[in-house]
C-alpha positions as CSV (number, residue, x, y, z in Angstrom):
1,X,-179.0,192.0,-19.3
2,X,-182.0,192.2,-20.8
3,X,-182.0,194.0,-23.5
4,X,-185.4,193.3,-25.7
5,X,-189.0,192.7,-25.7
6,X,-190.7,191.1,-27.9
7,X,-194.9,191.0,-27.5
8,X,-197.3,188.9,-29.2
9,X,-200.2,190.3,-31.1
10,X,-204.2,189.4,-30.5
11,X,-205.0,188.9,-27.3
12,X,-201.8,190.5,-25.8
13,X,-202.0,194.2,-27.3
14,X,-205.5,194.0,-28.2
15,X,-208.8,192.9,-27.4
16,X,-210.0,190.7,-30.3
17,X,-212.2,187.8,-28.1
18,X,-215.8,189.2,-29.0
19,X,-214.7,189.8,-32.4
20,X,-213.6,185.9,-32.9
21,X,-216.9,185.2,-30.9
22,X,-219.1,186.8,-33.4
23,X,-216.8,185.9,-36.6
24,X,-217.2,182.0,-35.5
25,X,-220.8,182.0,-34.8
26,X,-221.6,183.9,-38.6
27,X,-219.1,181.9,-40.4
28,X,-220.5,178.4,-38.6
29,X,-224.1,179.9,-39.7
30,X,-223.3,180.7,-43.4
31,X,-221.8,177.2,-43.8
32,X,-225.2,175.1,-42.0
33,X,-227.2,177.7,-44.7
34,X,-225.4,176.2,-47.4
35,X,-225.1,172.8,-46.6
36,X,-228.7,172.3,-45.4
37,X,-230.3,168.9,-44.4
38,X,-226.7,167.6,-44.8
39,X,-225.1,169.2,-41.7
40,X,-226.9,167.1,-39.6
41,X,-227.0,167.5,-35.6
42,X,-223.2,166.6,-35.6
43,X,-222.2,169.6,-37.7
44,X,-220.9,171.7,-34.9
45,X,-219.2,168.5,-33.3
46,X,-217.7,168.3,-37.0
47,X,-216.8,171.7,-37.7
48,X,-214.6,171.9,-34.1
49,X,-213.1,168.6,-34.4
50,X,-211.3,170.3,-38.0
51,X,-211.0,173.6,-36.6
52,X,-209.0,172.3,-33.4
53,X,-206.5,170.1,-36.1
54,X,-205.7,173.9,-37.8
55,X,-205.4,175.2,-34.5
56,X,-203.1,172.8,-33.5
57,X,-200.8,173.5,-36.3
58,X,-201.1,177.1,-36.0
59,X,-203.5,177.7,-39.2
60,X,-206.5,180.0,-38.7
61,X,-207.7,180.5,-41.7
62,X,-211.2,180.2,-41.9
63,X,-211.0,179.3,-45.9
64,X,-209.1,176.1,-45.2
65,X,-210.9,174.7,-42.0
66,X,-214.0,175.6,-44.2
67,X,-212.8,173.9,-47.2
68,X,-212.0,170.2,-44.8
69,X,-215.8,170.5,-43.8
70,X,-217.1,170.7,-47.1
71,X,-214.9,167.6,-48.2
72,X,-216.0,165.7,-45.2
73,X,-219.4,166.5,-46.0
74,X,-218.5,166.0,-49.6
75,X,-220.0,169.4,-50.7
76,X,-217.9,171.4,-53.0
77,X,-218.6,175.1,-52.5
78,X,-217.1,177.6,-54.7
79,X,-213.8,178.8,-53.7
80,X,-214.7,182.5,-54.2
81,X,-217.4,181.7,-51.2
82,X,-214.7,180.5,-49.1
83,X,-212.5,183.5,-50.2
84,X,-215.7,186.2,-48.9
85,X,-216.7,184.2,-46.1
86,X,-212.8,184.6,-44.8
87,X,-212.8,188.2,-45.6
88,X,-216.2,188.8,-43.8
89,X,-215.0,186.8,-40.8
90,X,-211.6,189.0,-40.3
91,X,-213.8,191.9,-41.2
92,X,-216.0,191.6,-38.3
93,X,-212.6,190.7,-35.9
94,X,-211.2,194.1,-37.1
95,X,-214.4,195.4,-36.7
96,X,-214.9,194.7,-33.1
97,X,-211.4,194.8,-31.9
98,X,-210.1,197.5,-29.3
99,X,-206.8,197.9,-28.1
100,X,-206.0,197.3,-24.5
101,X,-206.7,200.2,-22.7
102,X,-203.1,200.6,-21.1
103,X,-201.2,199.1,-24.2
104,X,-199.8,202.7,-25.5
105,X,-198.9,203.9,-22.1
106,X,-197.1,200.7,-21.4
107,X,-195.1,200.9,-25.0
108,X,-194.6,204.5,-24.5
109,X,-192.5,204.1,-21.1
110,X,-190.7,200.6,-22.5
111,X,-189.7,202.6,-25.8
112,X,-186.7,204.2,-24.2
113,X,-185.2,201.4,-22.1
114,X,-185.6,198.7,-24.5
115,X,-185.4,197.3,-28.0
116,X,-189.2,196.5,-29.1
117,X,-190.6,193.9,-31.6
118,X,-193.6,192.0,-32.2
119,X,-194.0,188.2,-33.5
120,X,-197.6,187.1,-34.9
121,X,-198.9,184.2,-36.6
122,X,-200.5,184.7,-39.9
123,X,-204.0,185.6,-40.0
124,X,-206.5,187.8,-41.3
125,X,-205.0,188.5,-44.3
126,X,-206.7,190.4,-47.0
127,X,-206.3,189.8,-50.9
128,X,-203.0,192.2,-50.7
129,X,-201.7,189.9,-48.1
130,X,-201.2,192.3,-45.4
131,X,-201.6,191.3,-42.1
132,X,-204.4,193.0,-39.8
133,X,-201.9,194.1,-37.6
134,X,-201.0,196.8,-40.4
135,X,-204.5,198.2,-39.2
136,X,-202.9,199.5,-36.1
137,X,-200.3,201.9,-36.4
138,X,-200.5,203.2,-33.5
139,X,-198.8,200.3,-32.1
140,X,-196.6,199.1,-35.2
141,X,-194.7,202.0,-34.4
142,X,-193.0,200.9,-31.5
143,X,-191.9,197.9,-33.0
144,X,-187.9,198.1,-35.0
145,X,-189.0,194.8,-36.0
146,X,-192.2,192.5,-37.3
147,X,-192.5,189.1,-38.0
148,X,-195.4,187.3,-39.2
149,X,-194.5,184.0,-38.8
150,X,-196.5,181.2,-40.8
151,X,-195.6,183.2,-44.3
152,X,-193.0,182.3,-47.0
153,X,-190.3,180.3,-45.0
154,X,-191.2,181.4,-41.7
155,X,-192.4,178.8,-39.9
156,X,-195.6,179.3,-37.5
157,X,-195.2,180.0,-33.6
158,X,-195.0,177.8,-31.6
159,X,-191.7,176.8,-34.0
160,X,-188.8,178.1,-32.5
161,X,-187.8,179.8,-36.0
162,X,-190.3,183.3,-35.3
163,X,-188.1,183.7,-32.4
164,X,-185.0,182.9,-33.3
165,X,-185.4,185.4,-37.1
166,X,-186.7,188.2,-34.9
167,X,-183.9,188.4,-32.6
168,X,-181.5,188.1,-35.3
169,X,-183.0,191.4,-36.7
170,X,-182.7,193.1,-33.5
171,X,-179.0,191.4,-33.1
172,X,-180.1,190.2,-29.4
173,X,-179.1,187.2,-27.9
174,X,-182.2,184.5,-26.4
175,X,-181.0,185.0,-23.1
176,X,-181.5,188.7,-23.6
177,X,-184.6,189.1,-24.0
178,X,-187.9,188.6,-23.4
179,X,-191.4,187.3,-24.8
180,X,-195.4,188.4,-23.7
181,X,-197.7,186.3,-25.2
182,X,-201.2,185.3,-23.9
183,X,-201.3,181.6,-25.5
184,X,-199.4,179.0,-23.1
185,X,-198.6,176.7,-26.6
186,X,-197.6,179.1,-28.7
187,X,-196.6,181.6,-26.7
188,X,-194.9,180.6,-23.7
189,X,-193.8,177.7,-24.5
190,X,-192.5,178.5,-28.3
191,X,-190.5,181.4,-26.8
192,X,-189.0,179.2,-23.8
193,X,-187.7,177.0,-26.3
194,X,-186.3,179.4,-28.3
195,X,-184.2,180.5,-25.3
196,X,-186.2,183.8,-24.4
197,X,-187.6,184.8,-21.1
198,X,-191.6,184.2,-21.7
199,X,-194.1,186.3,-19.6
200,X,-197.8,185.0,-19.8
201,X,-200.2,187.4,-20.2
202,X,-203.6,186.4,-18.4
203,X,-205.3,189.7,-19.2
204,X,-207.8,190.0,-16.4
205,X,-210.3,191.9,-19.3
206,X,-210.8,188.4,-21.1
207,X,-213.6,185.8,-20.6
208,X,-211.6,182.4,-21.3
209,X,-210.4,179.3,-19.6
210,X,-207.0,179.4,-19.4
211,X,-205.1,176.3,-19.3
212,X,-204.2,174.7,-16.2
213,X,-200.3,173.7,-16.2
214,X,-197.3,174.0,-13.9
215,X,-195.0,177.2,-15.5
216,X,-192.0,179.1,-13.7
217,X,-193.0,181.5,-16.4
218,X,-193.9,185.1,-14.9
219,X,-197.9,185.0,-15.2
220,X,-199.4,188.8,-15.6
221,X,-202.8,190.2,-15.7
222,X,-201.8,193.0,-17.5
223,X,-199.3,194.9,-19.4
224,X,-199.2,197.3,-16.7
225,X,-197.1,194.7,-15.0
226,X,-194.1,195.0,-17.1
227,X,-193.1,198.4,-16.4
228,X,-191.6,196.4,-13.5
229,X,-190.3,193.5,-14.8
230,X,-186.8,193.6,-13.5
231,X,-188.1,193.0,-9.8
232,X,-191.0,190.1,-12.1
233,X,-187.8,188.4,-13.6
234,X,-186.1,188.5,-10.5
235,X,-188.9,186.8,-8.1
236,X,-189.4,184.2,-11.1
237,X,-185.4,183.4,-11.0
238,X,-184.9,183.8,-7.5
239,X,-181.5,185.1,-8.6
240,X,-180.3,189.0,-9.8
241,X,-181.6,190.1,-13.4
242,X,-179.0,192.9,-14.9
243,X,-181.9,195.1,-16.6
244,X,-179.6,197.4,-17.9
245,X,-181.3,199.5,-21.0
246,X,-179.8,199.4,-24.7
247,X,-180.2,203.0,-24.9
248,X,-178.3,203.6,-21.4
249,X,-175.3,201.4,-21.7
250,X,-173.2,203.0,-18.9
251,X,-176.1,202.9,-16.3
């Protein structure tokens, strides 16, 4: 029985790709200005190799990956730089972000069958420490729960802890419930491990190159897909899913 669904944030209910596109290639600009004759040719070879160890952890804050350059170039900026130069970057993501066209449609007809909740890493924070998805309320208010993993004791996704809290909250078992995700590391696989029934979401609107790995997980190409996800879960399983809504008990 299936009972919950749980989506991930960027790049699953909205559209933030050009807005990280443009925030890299200013923030990767400001930082050559400043360091001059010192960057070298390398610097872009530099300044990847760092971001991709934060990535790889799960940090993505642009004031920290910016903050290993300048020690590895043995520059020592001032940290209220860093602190604008992270603003402006999240700034221009807001800035250029859209929501998936079919992502309030979708939520709309889930609402009512079954429990909703949303799991994001921490990122874009502004000075008050709010997360940028508190500059969407037109989809925060599906969600009974949030969890920004990556804060206070809350380990980062792909961690199995994210998971595990938010299901807690919502008092659903793993097995009952599923995750939508777009990242096949974080997403997919954090979920799996956490016992939850991942769906990846390959949305066909994105310019990337997804990862090529062998996955029983569901693959989608948008959310439109799981207004059907009984018959999805099903195919994947090769066995009967009991999709039997929360709401509707006795159906």
């Amino acid at each position: 029985m299936i009972r919950a669904i749980v989506f991930d944030f960027g790049q699953t209910l909205v559209d933030s790709a050009d807005g990280f596109r443009t925030a890299e290639k200013e923030v990767q600009q400001k930082a050559l200005k400043a360091l001059g004759p010192a960057a070298g040719e390398e610097f872009l070879t530099v300044y990847r190799e760092i971001r991709s160890r934060f990535h790889a952890r799960s940090d993505f804050s642009r004031k920290r990956i910016l903050e290993a350059v300048s020690r590895h170039y043995g520059w020592k900026p001032d940290p209220a730089l860093l602190e604008r130069w992270e603003t402006e970057y999240w700034e221009r993501v807001k800035g250029m972000t859209r929501f998936f066209p079919e992502a309030v449609s979708v939520l709309t007809a889930l609402q009512n069958r079954y429990r909703l909740a949303l799991i994001t890493n921490a990122q874009g924070q502004t000075r008050t420490g709010m997360h940028r998805v508190g500059n969407y309320p037109e989809l925060t208010r599906f969600f009974e729960v949030i969890v920004v993993a990556g804060e206070g004791d809350v380990p980062a996704k792909p961690d199995p802890g994210p998971f595990r809290l938010c299901l807690a909250r919502l008092e659903v078992a793993p097995g009952e419930s599923v995750y939508v995700g777009d990242d096949w590391r974080i997403d997919v696989c954090g979920s799996e491990a956490a016992g939850m029934h991942p769906v990846w979401l390959r949305h066909r609107s994105l310019r990337r190159n997804w990862p090529v790995v062998e996955s029983s997980a569901p693959v989608i190409d948008s959310l439109e897909g799981l207004v059907d996800i009984e018959r999805m879960l099903q195919k994947a399983s090769g066995k009967e899913v009991n999709m039997k809504s929360l709401n509707n008990p006795q159906e």
